[in-house]
C-alpha positions in Angstrom: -110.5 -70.0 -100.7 -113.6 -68.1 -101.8 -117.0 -69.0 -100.5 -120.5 -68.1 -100.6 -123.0 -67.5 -97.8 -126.2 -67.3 -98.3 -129.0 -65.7 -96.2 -132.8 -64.4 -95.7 -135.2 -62.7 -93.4 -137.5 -65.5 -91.5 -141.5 -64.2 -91.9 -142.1 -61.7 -89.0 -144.0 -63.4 -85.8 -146.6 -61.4 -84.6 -147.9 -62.1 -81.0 -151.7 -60.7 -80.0 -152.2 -60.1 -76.4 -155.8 -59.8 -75.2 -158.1 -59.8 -72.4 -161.1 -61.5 -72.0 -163.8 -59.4 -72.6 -167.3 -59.0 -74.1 -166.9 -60.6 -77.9 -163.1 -61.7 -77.2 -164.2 -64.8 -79.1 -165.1 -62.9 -81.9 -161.9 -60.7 -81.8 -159.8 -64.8 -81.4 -161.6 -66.1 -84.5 -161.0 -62.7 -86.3 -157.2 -62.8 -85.1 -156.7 -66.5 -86.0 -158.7 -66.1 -89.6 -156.1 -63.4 -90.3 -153.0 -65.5 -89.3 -154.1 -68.2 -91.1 -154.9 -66.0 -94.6 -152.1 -64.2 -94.3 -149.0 -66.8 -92.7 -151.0 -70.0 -93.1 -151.2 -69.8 -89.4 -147.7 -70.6 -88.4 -146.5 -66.6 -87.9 -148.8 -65.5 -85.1 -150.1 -66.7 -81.8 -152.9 -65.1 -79.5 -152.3 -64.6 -75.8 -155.2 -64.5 -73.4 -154.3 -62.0 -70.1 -156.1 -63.1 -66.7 -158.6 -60.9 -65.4 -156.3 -59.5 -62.9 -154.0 -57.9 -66.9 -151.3 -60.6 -65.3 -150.0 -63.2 -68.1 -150.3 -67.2 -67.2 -146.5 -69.2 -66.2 -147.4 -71.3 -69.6 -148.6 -69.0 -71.3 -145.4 -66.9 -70.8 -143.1 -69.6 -71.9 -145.1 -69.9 -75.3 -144.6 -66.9 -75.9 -140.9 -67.1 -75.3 -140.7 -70.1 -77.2 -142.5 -67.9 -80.1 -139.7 -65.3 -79.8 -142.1 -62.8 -81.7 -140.9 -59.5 -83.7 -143.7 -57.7 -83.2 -146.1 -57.6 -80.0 -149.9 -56.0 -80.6 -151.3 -55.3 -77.0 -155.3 -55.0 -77.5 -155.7 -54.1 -73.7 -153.8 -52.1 -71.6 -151.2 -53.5 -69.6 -149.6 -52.3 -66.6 -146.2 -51.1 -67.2 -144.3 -53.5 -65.6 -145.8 -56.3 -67.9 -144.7 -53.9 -70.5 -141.3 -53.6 -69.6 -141.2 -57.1 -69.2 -142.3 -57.8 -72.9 -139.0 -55.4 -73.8 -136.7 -57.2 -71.2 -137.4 -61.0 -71.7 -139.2 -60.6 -75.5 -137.4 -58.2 -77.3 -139.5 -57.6 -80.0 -138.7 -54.8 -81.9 -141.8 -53.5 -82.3 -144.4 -53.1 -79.6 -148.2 -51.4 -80.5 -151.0 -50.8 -77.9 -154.3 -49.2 -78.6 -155.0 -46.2 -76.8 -157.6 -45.1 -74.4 -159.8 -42.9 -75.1 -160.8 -40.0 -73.5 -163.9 -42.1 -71.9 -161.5 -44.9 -71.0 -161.5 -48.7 -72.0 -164.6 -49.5 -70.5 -166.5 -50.4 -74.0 -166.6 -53.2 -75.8 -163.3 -53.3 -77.5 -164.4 -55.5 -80.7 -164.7 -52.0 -82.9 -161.5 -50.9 -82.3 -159.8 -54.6 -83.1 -161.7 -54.2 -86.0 -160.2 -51.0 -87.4 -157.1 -51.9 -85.9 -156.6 -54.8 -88.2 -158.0 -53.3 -90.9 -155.8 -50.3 -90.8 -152.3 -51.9 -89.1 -152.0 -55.0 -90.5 -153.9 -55.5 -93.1 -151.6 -54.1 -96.0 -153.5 -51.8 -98.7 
């Protein structure tokens, strides 16, 4: 007996992971604006990291719960939260910005900027 299956892609589910930081509002509302233009709001969530780069209980779940494709890490993170994100997300694609050769020190709401304008903003 012949049968048909039918199938699609779900939209990719982008997670944001940030610190708090001079203008992390700004960079939130930017983030947010972006999801909601681009997904309607529904395809990414933004992630707050405590002071101490360590990631909340319940804030971890959501982000299980999520189950995104793609993680964007807008801070450094130590590399066992890193391996972590592999191990228990799975995402298959992970990005992080780099430091630069002065460090991360600065106020990071430039580089969010290009970031978005450049990664995930298509042309």
């Amino acid at each position: 007996m012949p049968f048909t299956i039918f199938a699609r892609a779900r939209p990719i589910r982008t997670a944001f992971l940030l610190n708090e930081m001079v203008g992390s509002d700004a960079v939130c509302d930017g983030l947010v604006r972006w999801g909601n233009d681009f997904w309607g709001g529904r395809r990414s969530v933004v992630a707050l990291l405590g002071k101490d780069g360590t990631i909340d209980t319940e804030i971890w779940q959501e982000l299980v719960r999520f189950d995104p494709d793609r993680v964007n890490l807008l801070t450094p993170v130590s590399e066992e939260l890193l391996v972590k994100i592999d191990a228990e997300l799975s995402p298959w694609h992970i990005s992080q910005l780099l430091e630069d050769a002065d460090g991360f020190e600065r106020s990071n709401v430039p580089l969010v900027r290009a970031y978005l304008d450049t990664v995930l903003i298509p042309a």
